[in-house]
C-alpha positions, 0 to 999 in steps of 0.5 A: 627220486627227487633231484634238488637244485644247487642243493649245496648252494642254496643252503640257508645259513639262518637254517643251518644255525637253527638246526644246528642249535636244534641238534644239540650244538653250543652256541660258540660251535654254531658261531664258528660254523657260521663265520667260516662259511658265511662271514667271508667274501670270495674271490674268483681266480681267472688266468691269474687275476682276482676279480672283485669280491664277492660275499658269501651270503649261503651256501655250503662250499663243495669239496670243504671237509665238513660241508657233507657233515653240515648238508646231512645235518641240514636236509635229517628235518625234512627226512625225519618229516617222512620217517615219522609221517603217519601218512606215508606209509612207505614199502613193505615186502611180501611173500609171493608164494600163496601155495606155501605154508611158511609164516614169515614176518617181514621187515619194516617199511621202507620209507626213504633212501637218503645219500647226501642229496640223492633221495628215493621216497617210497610213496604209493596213494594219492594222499602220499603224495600230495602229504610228501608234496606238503613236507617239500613245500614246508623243507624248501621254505625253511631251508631256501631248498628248492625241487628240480622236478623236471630232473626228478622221476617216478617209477612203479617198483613192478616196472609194469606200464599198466600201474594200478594207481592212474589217479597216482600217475597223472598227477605225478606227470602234471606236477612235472615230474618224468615218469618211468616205466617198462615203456619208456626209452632208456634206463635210470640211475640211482645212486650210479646203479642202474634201474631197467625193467626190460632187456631192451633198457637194459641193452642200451645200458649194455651198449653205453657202457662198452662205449664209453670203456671203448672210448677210454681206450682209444684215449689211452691206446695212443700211449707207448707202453709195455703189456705191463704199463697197459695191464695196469692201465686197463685195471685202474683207469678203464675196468675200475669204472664198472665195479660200482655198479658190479656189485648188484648189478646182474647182466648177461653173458655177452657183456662180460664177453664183450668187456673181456675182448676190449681189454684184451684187444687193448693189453695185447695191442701189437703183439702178434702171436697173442698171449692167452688171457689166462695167462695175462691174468695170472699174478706176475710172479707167476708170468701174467700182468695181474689182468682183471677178470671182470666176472671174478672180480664181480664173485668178489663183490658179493661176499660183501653180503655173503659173509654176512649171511652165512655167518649170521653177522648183521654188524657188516652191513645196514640192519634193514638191508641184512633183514630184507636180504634174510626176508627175500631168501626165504619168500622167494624159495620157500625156505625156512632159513635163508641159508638154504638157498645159499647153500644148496643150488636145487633150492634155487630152481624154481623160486621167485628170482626170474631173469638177472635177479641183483642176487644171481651173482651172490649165487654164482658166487656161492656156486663157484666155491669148492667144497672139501671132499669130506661130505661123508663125514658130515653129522647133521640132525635128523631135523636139519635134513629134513630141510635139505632139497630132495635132489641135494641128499642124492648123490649124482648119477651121470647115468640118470638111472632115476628120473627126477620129474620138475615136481621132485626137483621142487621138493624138500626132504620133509614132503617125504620123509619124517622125524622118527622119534624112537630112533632120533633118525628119519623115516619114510612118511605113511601114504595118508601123511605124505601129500604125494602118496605114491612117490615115497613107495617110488623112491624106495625101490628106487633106493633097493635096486640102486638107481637112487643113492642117498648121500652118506649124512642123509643114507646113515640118518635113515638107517637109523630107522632099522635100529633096535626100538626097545631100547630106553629113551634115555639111551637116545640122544635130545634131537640137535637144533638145526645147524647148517654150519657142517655145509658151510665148513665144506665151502674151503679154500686150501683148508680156509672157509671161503668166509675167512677169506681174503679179497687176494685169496678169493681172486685165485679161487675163483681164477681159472688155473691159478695154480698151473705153471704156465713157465719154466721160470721161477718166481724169483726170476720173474719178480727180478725180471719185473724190477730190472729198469728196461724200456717198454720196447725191449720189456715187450720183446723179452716178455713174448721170448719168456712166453715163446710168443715172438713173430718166428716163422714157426709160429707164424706157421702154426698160426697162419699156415695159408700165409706162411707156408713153412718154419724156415728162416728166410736167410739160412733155412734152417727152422726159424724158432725163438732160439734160431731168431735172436741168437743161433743165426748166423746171417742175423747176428750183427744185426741182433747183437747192435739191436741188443746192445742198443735196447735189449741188453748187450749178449755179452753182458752178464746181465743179459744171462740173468735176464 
């Protein structure tokens, strides 16, 4: 990762013209260009005094409009000087499994990673690098640019300290550069995406960022605000810092348990009983304040990819990283096609993906999508099947009356089974042509004594092999090509493919009772109750009576029965509920009616019945 130094200001404008004229630009353009930005002079605002002028001799202004276009512009020279090196050869991936037979093609290297001035080069001999250090010296003469190397890193992609290239690694640590590996203290950054090879760099990262979401909360805690302002608050000022990273960035339960508590600690402040966090996070129409769930909102991020994926639609996202997607599904699990792995969870069992995999949240995602209880009538081609996992065309059996070894797990339809060409169905494959002789025989009686079910698209393909065979070919139908389409339908919401989904409609999807009715109230009412005009004091009280959640004796009872010993009033004694505390006790009803006149909306007013 190359960090440059004031790489906005130390643009040359001599360069940037020459670029501009190389690219294609009149010369009246370029003119303009450079009359804005360097035929002027600056004057620097201090407590309301200019100071003397000052002339603008290079430089691109940050926060100028079209500074970032001319600075892509100025740096494309030095990254086409990488992506047209015969030298640097850049990264390829590979399939890591030597036991498959699957031919796979993979993408084309990756030399660069370019954002503005953040740069990521992939580098791997001696001769690379000394080749890249040549292309920096010729950029930085041409441009004025100059390399921090004391801010710029190195990093093995297997993250190992025992990297393979020593000769590489010295003289990366003798020309400045810091060096970053398994050993090191910490975590780096890229883009705002963390990189860690191990779970102590990735517990620093875990522990940072809690502190700083800690931080923005005592910074806001000190705010007098109802639990609505606060939901608002904990959405946009403090749970917004996480979603960048949350896109590909996979952590453990705890972290989301953690965040959870916080903001909840936070949005809940002073009231006492507390309202369930399911039911702060339902919509507001609903009786909630639209609270984010953070592990929801993360199942959002991923259909940014998913979609893409599943139908088959390089246009949403970079064609590179829709073909290394494609490529790293199907080397990790074995899989012919990549939607395999995102359609069937045992294909997932033991692939490539150890430990918090960035695409552990697309599959617990995918895993979270209900699936339309229509699988029987699926109709699929005998080939398609055959690429179905083992476990995946067994139906569940919470008796496990067949035991399912970790060999079986790990198995395709096709280790079994074959295409029958006569029946245009499937068939149990002869003891010489199956690798494993003995399990077809296993799984067969299996099937007759009822201990193994096979799902009805799968059972009814296979029973095809009992049909008449004298009959002309013709009468058969041409074998289908493979379509996983059929599986994909099934994953719907409320009769809508999860990939049609709307980013609202994917959060009440995956929000844990979100069709429950948590109160009596109606929608219309709660909506009128969220726009009347109130003060945050009096909000707060008629939200916790809406909810039956006040400070009564009889909660408190329920709640804390060694500290409050019984339900009743302490001035009549008669059972302290919502109904007794506000309006039905006798000895606290001058107290409450000036407490409504004062803040809470007079009893006698009409509005009060409405609220």
């Amino acid at each position: 990762m190359l960090d440059q130094t004031k790489a906005y200001d130390r643009i040359h404008p001599e360069y940037l013209c020459k670029v501009l004229n190389r690219f294609g630009f009149p010369n009246k353009f370029i003119k303009c260009i450079h009359d804005l930005f360097f035929g002027n002079s600056i004057s620097v605002n201090v407590n309301g005094s200019l100071s003397d002028s000052i002339q603008q001799l290079r430089g691109l202004r940050q926060g100028d409009s079209i500074s970032p276009i001319l600075f892509n512009l100025a740096i494309e020279p030095f990254l086409l000087s990488i992506l047209h090196n015969e030298i640097i050869d850049g990264y390829c991936l590979k399939a890591r499994r030597s036991n498959s037979d699957l031919q796979l093609t993979a993408p084309r290297p990756v030399k660069l990673l370019a954002y503005a001035n953040d740069i990521l080069i992939f580098i791997n001999p001696k001769e690379e690098f000394l080749e890249l250090q040549e292309r920096l010296k010729v950029y930085n003469g041409a441009s004025n640019s100059q390399i921090n190397y004391s801010k710029s890193v190195a990093f093995p992609l297997a993250g190992g300290n025992t990297f393979n290239n020593r000769e590489l690694k010295e003289l990366i640590i003798h020309n400045g550069l810091r060096w970053f590996d398994s050993q090191s203290l910490g975590y780096i950054k890229y883009l705002g995406y963390p990189i860690w090879f191990t779970n102590d760099q990735r517990t620093i990262f875990y522990k940072e960022t809690i502190r700083k979401l800690e931080n923005s909360i005592n910074i806001h805690s000190q705010r007098q605000l109802s639990v609505y302002g606060r939901a608002h608050i904990a959405n946009t000022l403090i749970l917004s810092k996480l979603w960048h990273f949350l896109r590909i960035t996979s952590l453990p339960k705890s972290f989301y348990n953690k965040v959870s508590s916080i903001v909840y600690q936070f949005v809940t402040h002073n009231l006492f009983p507390r309202i369930a966090r399911t039911t702060l996070e339902q919509p507001k129409n609903k009786g909630g304040v639209s609270l984010l769930n953070v592990e929801v909102q993360q199942k959002i991020f991923q259909f940014r990819y998913i979609n893409p994926l599943l139908l088959n639609c390089r246009q949403r996202i970079p064609d590179f990283l829709y073909k290394m997607l494609i490529f790293t599904l199907q080397s990790s699990f074995d899989a012919p096609l990549h939607v395999i792995p995102l359609i069937f969870k045992h294909s997932r069992l033991y692939g490539n993906m150890k430990g918090l995999h960035p695409l552990i949240p697309m599959f617990s995602a995918l895993g979270s999508c209900p699936r339309l209880p229509t699988e029987n009538d699926l109709t699929i081609s005998s080939q398609t099947s055959l690429l179905i996992p083992f476990k995946d065309i067994c139906e569940e059996d919470p008796q496990e009356k067949f035991k399912f070894s970790k060999f079986l797990q790990a198995q395709k339809a096709y280790h079994f089974f074959e295409h029958d060409f006569l029946s245009n169905g499937i068939q149990f494959k002869s003891r010489q042509h199956c690798g494993s002789p003995n399990i077809p025989q296993k799984i067969k009686n299996a099937v007759l004594t009822g201990n193994l079910i096979f799902k009805p698209y799968f059972a009814s393909l296979l029973s095809a092999e009992q049909q008449d065979l004298e009959l002309d070919n013709e009468e058969h139908p041409t074998e289908p090509n493979i379509n996983f389409d059929p599986f994909i339908q099934q994953m719907s919401y409320e009769d809508i493919n999860i990939t049609a989904l709307k980013n609202r409609q994917l959060k009440t999807m995956f929000s844990f009772n979100s069709n429950s009715q948590i109160t009596n109230i109606s929608h219309n009412n709660w909506e009128a109750f969220i726009s009347s005009p109130m003060h945050h004091i009096p909000r707060n009280v008629w939200y916790r009576l809406l909810h039956k959640k006040l400070s009564t004796r009889a909660n408190l009872h329920r709640i804390i029965p060694a500290k409050v010993d019984d339900d009743y009033c302490q001035l009549c004694k008669l059972p302290e509920t919502e109904q007794h505390m506000l309006f039905t006790c006798i000895q606290k009803q001058d107290l409450w009616n000036a407490a409504f006149k004062k803040y809470l909306s007079n009893p006698k007013d009409p509005n009060f019945y409405n609220l």
